[in-house]
C-alpha positions as semicolon CSV with decimal commas, in nm:
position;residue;x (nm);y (nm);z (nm)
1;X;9,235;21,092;3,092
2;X;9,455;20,992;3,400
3;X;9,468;21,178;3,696
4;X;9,815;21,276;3,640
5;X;9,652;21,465;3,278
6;X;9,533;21,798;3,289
7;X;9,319;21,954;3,024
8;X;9,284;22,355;3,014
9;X;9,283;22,624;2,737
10;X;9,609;22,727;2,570
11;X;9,576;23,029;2,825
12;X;9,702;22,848;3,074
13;X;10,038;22,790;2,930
14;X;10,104;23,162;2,926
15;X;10,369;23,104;3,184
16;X;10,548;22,837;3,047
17;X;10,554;22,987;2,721
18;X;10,650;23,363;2,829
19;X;10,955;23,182;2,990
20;X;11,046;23,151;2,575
21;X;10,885;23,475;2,420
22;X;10,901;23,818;2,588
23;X;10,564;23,902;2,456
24;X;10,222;23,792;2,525
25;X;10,282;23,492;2,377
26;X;9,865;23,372;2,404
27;X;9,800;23,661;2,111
28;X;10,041;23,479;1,845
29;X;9,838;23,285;1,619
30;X;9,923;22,945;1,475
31;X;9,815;22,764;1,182
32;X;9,739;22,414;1,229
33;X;9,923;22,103;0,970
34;X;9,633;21,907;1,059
35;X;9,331;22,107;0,927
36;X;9,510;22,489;0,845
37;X;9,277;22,642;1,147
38;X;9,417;22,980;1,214
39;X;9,456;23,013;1,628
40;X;9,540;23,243;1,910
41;X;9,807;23,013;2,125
42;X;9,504;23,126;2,399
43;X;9,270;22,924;2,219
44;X;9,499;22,623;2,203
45;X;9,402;22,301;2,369
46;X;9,679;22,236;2,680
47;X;9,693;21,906;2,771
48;X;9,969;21,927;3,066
49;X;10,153;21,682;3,336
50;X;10,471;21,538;3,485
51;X;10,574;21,507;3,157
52;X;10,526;21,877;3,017
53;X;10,278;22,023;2,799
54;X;10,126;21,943;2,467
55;X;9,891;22,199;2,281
56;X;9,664;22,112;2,055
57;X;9,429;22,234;1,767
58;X;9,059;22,356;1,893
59;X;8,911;22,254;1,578
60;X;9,055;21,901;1,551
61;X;9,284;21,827;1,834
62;X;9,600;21,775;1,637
63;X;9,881;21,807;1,808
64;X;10,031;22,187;1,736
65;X;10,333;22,229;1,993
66;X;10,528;21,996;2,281
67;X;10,691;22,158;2,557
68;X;10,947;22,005;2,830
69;X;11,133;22,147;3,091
70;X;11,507;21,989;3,122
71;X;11,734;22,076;3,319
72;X;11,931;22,368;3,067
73;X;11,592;22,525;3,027
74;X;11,347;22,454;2,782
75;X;11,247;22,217;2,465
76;X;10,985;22,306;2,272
77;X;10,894;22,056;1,944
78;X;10,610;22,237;1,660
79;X;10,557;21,989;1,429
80;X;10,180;22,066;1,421
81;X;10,234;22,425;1,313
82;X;10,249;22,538;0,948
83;X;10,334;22,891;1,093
84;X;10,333;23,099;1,403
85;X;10,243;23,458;1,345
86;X;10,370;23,703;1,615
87;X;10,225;24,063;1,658
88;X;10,476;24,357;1,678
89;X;10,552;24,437;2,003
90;X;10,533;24,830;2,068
């Protein structure tokens, strides 16, 4: 990893991803393309920089979701995900 790289839990993209959901977006669960692991976004692998953010799979590091700020607000890119299940808010 280079020093720009940071590696933290999926957690730690709360922010970032709360700027797209208005719920708490870490209790959503994903299921992987790579290897169909069923995750909490919290659980996610965040692999962050300059660059934005890039979660991956716990169980085999797949990449799940890409993330970039530009200048209109936000892109996000979930190639990795099969599905994204959201609990009801309420």
């Amino acid at each position: 990893m280079s020093a720009e790289t940071l590696r933290l839990d999926g957690n730690a993209a709360a922010g970032l991803l709360g700027q797209l959901f208005a719920f708490d977006v870490t209790m959503a669960r994903s299921t992987c393309a790579g290897c169909g692991q069923i995750s909490p976004l919290g659980a996610l692998l965040l692999y962050g920089g300059e660059m934005g953010a890039v979660l991956r799979c716990p169980a085999c590091e797949s990449v799940q979701m890409r993330v970039v700020q530009v200048r209109a607000g936000y892109v996000m890119e979930m190639q990795g995900v099969v599905h994204l299940e959201v609990p009801a808010v309420g």
